[in-house]
C-alpha positions in Angstrom: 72.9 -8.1 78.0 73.8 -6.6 80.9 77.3 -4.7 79.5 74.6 -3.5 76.4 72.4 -1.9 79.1 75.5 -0.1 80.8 77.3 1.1 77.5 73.7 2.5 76.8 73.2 4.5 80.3 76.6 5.7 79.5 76.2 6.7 76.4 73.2 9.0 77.8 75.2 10.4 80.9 77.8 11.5 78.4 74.8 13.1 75.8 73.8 14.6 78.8 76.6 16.0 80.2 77.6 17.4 76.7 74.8 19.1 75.7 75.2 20.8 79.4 78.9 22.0 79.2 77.2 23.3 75.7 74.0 25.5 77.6 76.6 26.7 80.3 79.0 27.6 77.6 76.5 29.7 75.6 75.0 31.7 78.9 78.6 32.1 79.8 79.1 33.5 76.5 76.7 35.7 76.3 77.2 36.8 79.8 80.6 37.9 78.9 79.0 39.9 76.0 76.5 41.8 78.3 79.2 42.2 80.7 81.8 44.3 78.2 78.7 46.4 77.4 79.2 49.9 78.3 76.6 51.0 80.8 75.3 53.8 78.5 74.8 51.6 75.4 71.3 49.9 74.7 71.8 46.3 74.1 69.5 44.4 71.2 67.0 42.4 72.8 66.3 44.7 75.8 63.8 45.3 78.0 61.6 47.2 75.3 63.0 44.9 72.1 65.4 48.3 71.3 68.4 47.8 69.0 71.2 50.9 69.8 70.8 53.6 67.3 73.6 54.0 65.2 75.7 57.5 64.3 76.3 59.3 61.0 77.9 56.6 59.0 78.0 54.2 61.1 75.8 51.5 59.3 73.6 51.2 62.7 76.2 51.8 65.1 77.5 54.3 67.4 81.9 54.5 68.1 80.3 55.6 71.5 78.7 52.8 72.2 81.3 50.2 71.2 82.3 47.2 73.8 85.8 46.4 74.3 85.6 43.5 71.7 83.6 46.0 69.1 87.1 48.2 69.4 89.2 45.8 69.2 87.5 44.2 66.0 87.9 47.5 64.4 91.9 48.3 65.5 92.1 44.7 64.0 90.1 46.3 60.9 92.4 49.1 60.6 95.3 47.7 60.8 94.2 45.4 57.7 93.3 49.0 55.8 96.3 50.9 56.9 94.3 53.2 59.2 96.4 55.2 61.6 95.2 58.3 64.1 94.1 61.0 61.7 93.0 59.2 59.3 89.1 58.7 58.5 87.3 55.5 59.1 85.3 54.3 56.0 83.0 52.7 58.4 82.0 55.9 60.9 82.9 58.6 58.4 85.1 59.8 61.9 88.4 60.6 62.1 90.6 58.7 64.4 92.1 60.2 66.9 94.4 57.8 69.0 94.6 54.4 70.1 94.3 53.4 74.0 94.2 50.5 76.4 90.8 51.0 78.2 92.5 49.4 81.6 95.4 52.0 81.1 93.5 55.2 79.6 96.4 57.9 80.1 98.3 56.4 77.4 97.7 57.3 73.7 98.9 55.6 70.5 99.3 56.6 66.9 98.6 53.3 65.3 97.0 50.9 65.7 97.9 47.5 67.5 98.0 45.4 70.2 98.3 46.5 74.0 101.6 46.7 75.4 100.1 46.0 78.9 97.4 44.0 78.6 96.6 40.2 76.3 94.2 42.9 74.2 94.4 44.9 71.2 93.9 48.9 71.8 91.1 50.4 71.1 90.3 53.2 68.8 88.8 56.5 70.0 87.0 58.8 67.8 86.5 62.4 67.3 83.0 63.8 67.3 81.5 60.7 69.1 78.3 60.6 70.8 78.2 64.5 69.9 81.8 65.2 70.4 81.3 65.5 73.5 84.4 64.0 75.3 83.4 65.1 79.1 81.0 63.7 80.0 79.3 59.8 80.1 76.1 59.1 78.9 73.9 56.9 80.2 70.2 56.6 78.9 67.3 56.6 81.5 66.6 53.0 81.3 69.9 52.4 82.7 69.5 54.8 85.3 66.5 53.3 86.2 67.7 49.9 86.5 71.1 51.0 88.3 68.9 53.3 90.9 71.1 56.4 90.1 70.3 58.8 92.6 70.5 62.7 93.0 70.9 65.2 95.2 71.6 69.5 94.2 74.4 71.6 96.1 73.5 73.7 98.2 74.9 76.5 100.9 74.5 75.9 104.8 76.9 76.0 107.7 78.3 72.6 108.8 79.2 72.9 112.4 80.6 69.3 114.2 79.8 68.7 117.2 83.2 67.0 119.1 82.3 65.2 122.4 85.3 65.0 125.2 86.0 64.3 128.9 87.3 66.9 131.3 87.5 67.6 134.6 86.3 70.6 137.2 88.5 72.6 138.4 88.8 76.1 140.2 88.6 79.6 138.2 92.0 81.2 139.1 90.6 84.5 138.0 88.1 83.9 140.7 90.8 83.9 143.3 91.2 86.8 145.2 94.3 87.0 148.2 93.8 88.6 151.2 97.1 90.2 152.5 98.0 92.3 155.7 98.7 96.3 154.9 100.3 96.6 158.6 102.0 94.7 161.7 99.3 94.0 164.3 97.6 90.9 166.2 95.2 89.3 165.1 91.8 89.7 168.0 89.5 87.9 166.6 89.4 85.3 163.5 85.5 84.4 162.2 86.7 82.0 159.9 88.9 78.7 161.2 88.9 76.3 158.8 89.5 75.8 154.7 86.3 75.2 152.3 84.5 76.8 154.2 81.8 79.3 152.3 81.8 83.0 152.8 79.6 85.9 151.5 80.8 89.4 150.1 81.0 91.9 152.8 81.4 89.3 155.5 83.5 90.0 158.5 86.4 87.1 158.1 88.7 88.5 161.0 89.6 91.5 163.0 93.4 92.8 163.7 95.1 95.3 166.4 97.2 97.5 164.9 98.7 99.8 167.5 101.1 101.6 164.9 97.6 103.4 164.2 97.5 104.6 167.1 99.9 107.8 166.9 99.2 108.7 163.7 95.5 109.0 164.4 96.0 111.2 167.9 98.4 113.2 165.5 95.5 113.8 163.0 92.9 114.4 165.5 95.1 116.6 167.7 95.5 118.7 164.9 91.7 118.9 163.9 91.5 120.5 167.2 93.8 123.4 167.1 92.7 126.6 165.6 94.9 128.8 163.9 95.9 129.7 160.7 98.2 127.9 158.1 97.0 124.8 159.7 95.8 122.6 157.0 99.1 121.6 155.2 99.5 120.0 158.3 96.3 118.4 158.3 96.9 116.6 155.1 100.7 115.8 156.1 99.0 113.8 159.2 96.3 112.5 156.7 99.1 111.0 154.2 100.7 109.6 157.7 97.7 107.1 158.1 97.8 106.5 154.4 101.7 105.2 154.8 101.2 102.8 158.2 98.4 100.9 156.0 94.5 102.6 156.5 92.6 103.2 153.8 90.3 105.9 153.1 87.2 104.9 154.5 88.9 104.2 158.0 90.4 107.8 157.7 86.9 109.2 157.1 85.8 107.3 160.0 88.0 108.5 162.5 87.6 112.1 161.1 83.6 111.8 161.8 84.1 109.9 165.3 86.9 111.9 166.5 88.1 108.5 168.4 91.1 106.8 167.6 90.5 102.9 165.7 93.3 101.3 166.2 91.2 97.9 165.2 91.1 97.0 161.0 87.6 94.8 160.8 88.9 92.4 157.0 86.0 91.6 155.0 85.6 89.5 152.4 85.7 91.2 148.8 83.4 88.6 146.8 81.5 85.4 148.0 83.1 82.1 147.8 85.2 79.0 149.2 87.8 79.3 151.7 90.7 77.7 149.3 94.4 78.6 152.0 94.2 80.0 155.8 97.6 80.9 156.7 96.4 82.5 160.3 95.2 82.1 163.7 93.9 84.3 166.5 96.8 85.8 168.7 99.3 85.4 165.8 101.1 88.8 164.5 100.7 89.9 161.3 103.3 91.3 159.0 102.9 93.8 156.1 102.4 92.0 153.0 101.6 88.6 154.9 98.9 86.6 152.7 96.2 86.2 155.7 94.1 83.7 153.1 92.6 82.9 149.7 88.9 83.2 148.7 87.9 81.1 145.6 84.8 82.2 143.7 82.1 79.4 142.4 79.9 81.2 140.0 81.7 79.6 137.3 84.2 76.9 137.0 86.7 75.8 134.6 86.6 72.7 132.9 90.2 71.1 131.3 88.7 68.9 128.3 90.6 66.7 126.8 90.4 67.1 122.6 92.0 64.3 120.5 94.8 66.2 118.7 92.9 65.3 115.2 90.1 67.4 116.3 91.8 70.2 118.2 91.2 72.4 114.5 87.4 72.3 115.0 87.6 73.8 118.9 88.6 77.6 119.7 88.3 80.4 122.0 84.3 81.4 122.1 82.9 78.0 120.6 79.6 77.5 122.8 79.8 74.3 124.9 77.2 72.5 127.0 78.4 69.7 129.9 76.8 67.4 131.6 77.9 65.5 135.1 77.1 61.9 136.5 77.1 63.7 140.3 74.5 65.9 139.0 72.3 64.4 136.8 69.5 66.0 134.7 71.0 69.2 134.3 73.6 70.8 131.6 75.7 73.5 132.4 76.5 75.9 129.8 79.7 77.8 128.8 82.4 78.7 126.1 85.9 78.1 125.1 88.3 80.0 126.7 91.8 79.2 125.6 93.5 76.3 123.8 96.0 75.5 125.8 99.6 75.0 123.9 100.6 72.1 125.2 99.9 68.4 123.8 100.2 65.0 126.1 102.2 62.6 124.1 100.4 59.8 126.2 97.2 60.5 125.0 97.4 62.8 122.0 95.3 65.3 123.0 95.3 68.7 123.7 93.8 70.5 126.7 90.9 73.3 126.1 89.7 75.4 129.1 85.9 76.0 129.0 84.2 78.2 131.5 80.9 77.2 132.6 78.2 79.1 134.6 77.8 77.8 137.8 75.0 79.4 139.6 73.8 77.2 142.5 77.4 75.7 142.6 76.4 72.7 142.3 79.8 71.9 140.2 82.7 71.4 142.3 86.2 70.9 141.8 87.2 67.3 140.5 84.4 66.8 139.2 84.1 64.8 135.5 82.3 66.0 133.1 81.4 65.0 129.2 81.7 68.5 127.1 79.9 68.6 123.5 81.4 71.9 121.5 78.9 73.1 119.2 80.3 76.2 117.0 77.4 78.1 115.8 79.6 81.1 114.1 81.1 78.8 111.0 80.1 80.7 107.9 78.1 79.4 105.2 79.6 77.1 102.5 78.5 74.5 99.7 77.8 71.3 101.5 77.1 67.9 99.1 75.9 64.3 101.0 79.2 62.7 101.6 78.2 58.9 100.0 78.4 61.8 96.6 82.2 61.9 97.0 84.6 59.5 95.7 87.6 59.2 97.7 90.8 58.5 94.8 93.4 58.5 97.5 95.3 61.7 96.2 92.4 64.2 95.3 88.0 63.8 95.4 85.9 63.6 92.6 82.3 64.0 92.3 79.5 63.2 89.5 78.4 66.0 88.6 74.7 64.8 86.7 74.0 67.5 83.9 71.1 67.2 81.1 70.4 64.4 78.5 71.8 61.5 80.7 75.4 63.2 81.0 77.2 62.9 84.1 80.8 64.1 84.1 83.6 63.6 86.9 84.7 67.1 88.8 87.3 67.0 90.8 86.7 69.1 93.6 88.6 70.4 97.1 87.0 69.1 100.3 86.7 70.6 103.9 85.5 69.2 106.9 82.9 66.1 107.0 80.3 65.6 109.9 77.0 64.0 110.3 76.9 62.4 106.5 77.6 65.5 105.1 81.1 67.0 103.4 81.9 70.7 103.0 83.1 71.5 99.6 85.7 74.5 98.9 86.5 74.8 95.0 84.9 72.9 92.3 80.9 72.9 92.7 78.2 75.7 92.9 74.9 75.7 94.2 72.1 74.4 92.4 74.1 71.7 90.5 73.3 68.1 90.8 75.3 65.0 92.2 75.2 61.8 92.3 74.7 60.2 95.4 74.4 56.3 94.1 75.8 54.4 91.1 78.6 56.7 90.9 81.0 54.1 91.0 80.0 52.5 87.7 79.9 55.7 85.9 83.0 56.5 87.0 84.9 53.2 85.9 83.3 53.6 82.9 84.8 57.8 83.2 88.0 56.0 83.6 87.5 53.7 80.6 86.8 56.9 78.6 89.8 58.6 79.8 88.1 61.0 81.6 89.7 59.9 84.8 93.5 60.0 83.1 92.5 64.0 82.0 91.8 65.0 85.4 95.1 63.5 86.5 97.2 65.5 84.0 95.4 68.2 84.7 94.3 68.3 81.0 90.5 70.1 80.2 88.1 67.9 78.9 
């Protein structure tokens, strides 16, 4: 009784597990069928109850809405009927134009047959499908609905990236002035002792004896006093004297309007700044020429940035830059690009660019660090598309371009720089048209199933 009661339960389990492996079969089945639907055709049964209208001839159906296993039922057809590319199928009433392997759409055949890379049989493609219109994918409204195909129009504006690097402060060399003896003398009196430390224009910095001034002065004088005629060639000979052992005009005019010898020089400092070299001390002689010191302006300072090498193109002489410092914070300093320096560190593949920032309160100082952001506001104006619109193939980029009636068509277009989710576009677009920003992925495999992909590689017009 017992073995009855288990033959039984097995019996069930087995009825059960059949008529499963049966329900999983079918969906899978008819999964496969809905899968190798193109994405433009209407499937029957829909969302509405539609059935796919069919095309002249067709007996209620479109070539351009044909599956994979609807082409390759009807290659299998014509090769029964003898049908070969330029011949006319009874069933469309369209000519054939080739044969093709949807996975490998650059390839054509004459006749039909089975793939020579794939398990499959090729496919027929017609002329005059879906409106002859062979550039272009259609894909009715429902679809788009359902695959949230989204758009976005060309348009011109000025894409201007802003590159972030790290520097360091430095001195402005053309800030530098040198201070330099014009005669031998001692030097009485120095006001300044010591390096860094700040002067102002004008300011007395030290004060030399220079007793070779001393005769040509009583020369010049002594001859003022005379009276006579013919005596001003030798006025100016004694004048040009005092210009050859090192004064300068103004002491000339100053010893013309005292009448006293000044065998003293007073130096004063041409512009305000930092003490950067003092090369003298009260008591020491001077020579002519002898560099005395070096004044180093602070109004502005320069700034060597580092740029990674990949970026170096987006950075040149006048860009606008603004930098900020952790020793001073809250405030930005402004400035521009002065120079791209030629010169590359193989360490850190970069290349140095010399900004020059205002530095009015000078409250930048030299080794400092900085973080520059260039900002180049005098890019002109060029077509600019969302960047998730282009598809990256690896040797060239392609956009959908969406027209009217559903139609979107691959353009292959010439890309400039990209920044801030947007990509600059050089040939292949004008302004107003419309791209596709999402779902262009499906249209274009099902571009490349068409062969649409294949013509833009051979550079053949659709």
């Amino acid at each position: 009784m017992k073995k009855t009661h288990i033959a039984v339960g097995v019996f069930a389990l087995a009825a059960l597990a059949g008529g499963g492996y049966g329900l999983w079969a079918l969906g899978m089945n008819q999964g496969m069928e809905m899968m190798s639907a193109p994405i433009g055709a209407a499937t029957e049964g829909g969302a509405n109850g539609e059935v796919t209208s069919g095309g002249p001839g067709t007996g209620g159906q479109d070539p351009s809405t044909w599956n994979i296993p609807q082409g390759e039922a009807a290659t299998r057809r014509h090769m029964e009927s003898g049908i070969k590319a330029g011949d006319v199928d009874p069933e469309t009433g369209l000519a054939v134009q080739y044969y093709h392997d949807p996975m490998v759409p650059g390839r054509k055949f004459d006749s039909p047959g089975k793939s020579p890379f794939m398990d499959m049989m090729l496919v027929p493609a017609y002329s005059g499908a879906d409106s002859a219109d062979n550039s272009s994918v259609k894909v009715s409204p429902r679809i788009q609905q359902n695959l949230g195909i989204r758009t976005a129009a060309v348009a011109m504006g000025m894409l201007a990236p802003e590159i972030s690097a790290s520097g360091s402060v430095q001195w402005n060399e053309r800030e530098r002035v040198v201070i330099q003896s014009r005669a031998m003398g001692y030097v009485e009196k120095l006001n300044v002792t010591a390096t860094l430390d700040s002067v102002q224009q004008g300011q007395t910095l030290l004060t030399v004896y220079v007793p070779d001034w001393i005769a040509a002065q009583e020369e010049f004088l002594s001859l003022q006093k005379m009276k006579g005629e013919n005596l001003q060639p030798l006025v100016d000979a004694a004048r040009q004297r005092m210009l050859q052992v090192g004064m300068s005009n103004a002491q000339i005019r100053q010893v013309e309007q005292s009448g006293r010898t000044q065998p003293r020089v007073a130096i004063v400092a041409p512009r305000s700044g930092v003490i950067t070299e003092l090369m003298v001390r009260e008591g020491m002689t001077v020579q002519p020429g002898m560099t005395l010191m070096e004044i180093n302006g602070l109004s502005t300072v320069w700034v060597q940035a580092e740029v990674p090498e990949g970026q170096a193109v987006y950075v040149r002489p006048g860009v606008n830059v603004v930098a900020k410092a952790q020793a001073v914070p809250g405030r930005s300093f402004e400035g521009t690009v002065q120079a791209v320096l030629p010169q590359l560190n193989s360490n850190t593949r970069t290349v140095l660019a010399r900004i020059v920032l205002k530095n009015p309160e000078q409250k930048l100082l030299p080794g400092m660090f900085v973080q520059t952001r260039f900002m180049d506001s005098s890019r002109p104006e060029t077509l600019i598309v969302p960047s998730e619109a282009v598809i990256q193939t690896g040797r060239r980029a392609v956009v959908m371009l969406a027209n009217e009636e559903g139609r979107f068509t691959p353009v292959e277009i010439k890309t400039g720089i990209e920044f801030d989710g947007k990509t600059e576009v050089l040939e292949g677009l004008q302004p107003g048209q419309e791209v596709v920003l999402s779902g262009q992925f499906l249209i274009d495999s099902e571009a490349s199933l068409r062969g649409l992909e294949a013509r833009l590689n051979t550079g053949e017009q659709p």
